[in-house]
VEXFI-754040 format. One record per atom (N, C-alpha, C): residue number from 1; residue in one letter; atom name; x, y, z. Coordinates in steps of 0.2 Angstrom, whole numbers, plus 5000, padded with zeros to 4 digits. Layout:
<atom num="NUM" residu="A" atome="CA" px="X" py="Y" pz="Z"/>
...
END
This chain:
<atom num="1" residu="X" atome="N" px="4919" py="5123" pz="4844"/>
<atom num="1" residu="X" atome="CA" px="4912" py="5121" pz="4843"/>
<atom num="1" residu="X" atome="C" px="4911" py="5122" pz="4835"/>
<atom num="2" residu="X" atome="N" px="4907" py="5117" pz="4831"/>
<atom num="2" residu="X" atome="CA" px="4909" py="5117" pz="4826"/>
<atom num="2" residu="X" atome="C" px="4901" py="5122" pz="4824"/>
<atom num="3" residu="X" atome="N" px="4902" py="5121" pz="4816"/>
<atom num="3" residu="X" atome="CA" px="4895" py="5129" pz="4814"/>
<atom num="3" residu="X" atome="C" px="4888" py="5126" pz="4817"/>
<atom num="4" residu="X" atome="N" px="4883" py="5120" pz="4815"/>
<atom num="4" residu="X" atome="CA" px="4879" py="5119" pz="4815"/>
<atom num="4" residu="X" atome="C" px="4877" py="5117" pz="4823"/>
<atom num="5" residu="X" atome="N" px="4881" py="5115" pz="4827"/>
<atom num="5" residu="X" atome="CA" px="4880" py="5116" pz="4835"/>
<atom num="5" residu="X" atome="C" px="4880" py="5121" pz="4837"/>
<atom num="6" residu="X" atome="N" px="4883" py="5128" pz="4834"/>
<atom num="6" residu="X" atome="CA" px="4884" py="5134" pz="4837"/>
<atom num="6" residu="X" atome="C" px="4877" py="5137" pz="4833"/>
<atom num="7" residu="X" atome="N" px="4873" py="5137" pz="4829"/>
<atom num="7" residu="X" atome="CA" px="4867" py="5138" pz="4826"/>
<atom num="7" residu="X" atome="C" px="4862" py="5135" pz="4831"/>
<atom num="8" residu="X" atome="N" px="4862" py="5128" pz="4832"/>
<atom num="8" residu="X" atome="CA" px="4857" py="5124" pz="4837"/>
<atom num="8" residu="X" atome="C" px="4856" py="5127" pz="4843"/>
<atom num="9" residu="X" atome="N" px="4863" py="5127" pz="4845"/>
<atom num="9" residu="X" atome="CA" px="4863" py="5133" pz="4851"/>
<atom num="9" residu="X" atome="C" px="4861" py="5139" pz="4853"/>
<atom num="10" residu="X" atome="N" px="4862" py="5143" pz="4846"/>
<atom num="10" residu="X" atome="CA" px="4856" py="5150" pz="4847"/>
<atom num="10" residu="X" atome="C" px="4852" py="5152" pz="4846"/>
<atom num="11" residu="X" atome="N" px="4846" py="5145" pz="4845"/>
<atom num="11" residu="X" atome="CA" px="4843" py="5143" pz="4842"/>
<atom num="11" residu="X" atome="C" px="4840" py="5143" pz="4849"/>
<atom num="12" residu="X" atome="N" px="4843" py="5139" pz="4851"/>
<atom num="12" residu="X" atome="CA" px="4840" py="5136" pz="4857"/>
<atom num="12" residu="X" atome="C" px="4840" py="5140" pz="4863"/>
<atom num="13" residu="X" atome="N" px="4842" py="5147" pz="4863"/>
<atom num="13" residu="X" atome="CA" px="4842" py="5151" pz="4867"/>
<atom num="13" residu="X" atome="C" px="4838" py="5157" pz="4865"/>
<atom num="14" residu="X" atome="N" px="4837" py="5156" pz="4860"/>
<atom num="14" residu="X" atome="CA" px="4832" py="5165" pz="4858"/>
<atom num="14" residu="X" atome="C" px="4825" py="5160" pz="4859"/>
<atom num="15" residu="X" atome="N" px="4824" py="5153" pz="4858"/>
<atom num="15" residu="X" atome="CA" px="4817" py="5151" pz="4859"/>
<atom num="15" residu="X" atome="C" px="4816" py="5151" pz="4866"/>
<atom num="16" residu="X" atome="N" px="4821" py="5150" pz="4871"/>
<atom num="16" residu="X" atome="CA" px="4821" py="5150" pz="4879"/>
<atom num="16" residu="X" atome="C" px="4819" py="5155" pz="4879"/>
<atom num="17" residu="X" atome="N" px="4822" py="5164" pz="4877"/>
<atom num="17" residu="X" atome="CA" px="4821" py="5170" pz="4877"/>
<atom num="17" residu="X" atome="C" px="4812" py="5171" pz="4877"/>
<atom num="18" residu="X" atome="N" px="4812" py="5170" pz="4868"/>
<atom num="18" residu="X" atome="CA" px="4803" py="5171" pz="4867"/>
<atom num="18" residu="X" atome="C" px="4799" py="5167" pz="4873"/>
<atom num="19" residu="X" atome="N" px="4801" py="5162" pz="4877"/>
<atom num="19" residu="X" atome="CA" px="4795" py="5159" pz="4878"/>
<atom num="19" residu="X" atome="C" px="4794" py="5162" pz="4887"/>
<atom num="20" residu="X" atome="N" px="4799" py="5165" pz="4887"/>
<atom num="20" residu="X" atome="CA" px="4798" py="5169" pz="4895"/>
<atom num="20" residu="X" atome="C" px="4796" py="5175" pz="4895"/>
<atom num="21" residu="X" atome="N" px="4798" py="5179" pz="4888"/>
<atom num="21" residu="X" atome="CA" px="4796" py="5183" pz="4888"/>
<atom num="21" residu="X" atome="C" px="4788" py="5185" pz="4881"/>
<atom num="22" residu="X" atome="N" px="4784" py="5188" pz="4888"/>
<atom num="22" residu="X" atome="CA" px="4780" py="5189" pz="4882"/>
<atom num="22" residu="X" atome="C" px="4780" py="5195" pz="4878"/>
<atom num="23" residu="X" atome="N" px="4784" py="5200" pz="4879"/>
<atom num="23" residu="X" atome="CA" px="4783" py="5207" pz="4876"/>
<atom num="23" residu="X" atome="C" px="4786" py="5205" pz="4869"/>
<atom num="24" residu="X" atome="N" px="4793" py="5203" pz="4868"/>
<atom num="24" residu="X" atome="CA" px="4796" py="5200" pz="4862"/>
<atom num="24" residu="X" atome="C" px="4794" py="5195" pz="4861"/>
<atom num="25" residu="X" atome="N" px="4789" py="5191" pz="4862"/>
<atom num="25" residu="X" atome="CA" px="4785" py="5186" pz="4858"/>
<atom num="25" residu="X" atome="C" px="4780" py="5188" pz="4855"/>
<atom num="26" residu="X" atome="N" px="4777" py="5195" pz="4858"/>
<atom num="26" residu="X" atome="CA" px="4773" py="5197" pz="4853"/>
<atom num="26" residu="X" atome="C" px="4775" py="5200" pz="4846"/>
<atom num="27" residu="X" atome="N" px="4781" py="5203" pz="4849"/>
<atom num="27" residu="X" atome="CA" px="4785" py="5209" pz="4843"/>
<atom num="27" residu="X" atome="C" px="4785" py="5203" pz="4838"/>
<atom num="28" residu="X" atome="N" px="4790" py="5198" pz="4840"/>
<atom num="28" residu="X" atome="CA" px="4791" py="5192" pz="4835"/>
<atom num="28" residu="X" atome="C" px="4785" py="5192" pz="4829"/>
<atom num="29" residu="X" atome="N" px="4779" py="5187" pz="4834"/>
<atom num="29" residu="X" atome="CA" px="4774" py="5185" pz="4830"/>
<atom num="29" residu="X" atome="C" px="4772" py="5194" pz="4824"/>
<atom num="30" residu="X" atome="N" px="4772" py="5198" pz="4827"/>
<atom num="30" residu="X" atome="CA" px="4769" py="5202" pz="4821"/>
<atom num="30" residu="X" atome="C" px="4774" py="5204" pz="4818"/>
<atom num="31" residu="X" atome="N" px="4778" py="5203" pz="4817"/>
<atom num="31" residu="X" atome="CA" px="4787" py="5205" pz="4812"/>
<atom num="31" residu="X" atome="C" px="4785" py="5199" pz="4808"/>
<atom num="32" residu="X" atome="N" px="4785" py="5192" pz="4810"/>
<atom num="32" residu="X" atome="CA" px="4780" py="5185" pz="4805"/>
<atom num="32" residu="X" atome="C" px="4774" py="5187" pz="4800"/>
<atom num="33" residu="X" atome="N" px="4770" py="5189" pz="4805"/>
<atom num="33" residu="X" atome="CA" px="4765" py="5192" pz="4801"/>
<atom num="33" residu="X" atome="C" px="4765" py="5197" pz="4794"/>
<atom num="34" residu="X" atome="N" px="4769" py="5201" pz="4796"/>
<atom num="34" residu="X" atome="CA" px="4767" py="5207" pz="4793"/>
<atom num="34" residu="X" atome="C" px="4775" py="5204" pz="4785"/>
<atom num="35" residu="X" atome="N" px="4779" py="5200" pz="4789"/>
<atom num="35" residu="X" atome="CA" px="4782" py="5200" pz="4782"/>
<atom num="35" residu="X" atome="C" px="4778" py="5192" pz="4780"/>
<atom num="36" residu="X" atome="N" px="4775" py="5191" pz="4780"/>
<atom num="36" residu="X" atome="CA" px="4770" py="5183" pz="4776"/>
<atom num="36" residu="X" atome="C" px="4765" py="5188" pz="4773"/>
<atom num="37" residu="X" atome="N" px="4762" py="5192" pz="4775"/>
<atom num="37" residu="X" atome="CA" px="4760" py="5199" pz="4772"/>
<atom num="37" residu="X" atome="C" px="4762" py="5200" pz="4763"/>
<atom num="38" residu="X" atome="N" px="4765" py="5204" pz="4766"/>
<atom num="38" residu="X" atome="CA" px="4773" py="5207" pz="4763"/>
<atom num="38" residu="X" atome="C" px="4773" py="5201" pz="4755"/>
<atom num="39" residu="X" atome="N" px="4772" py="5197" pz="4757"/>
<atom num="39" residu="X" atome="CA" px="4776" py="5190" pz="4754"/>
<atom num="39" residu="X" atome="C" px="4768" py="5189" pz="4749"/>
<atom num="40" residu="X" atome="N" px="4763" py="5188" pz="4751"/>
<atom num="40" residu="X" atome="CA" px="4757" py="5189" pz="4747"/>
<atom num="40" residu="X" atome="C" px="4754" py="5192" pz="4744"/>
<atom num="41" residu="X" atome="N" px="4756" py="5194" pz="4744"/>
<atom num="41" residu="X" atome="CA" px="4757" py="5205" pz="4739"/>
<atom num="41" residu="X" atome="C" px="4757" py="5203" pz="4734"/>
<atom num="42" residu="X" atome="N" px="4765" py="5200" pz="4732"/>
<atom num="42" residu="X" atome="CA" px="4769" py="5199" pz="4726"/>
<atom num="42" residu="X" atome="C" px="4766" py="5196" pz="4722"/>
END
C-alpha cells in the first residue's frame, strides 16, 4: 500500500472512530479549541 492510501486510510478510520463516539469527539473538539487559542495569543 503505497503512503498516501495508507494516510487516507487513517484518516478514514479515526473519522469512523469520532463519529460513534462521542466522549472522544468532544475531547477532539476541545484539544481544536484550545490550541486555535493558543495560536491567537501569538
Amino acid at each position: 500500500m503505497d503512503r498516501k492510501k495508507l494516510m487516507m486510510s487513517s484518516l478514514a478510520v479515526g473519522a469512523a472512530y469520532l463519529l460513534r463516539n462521542k466522549e472522544s469527539r468532544g475531547k477532539v473538539m476541545n484539544q481544536l479549541q484550545s490550541l486555535g487559542m493558543s495560536k491567537k495569543k501569538r
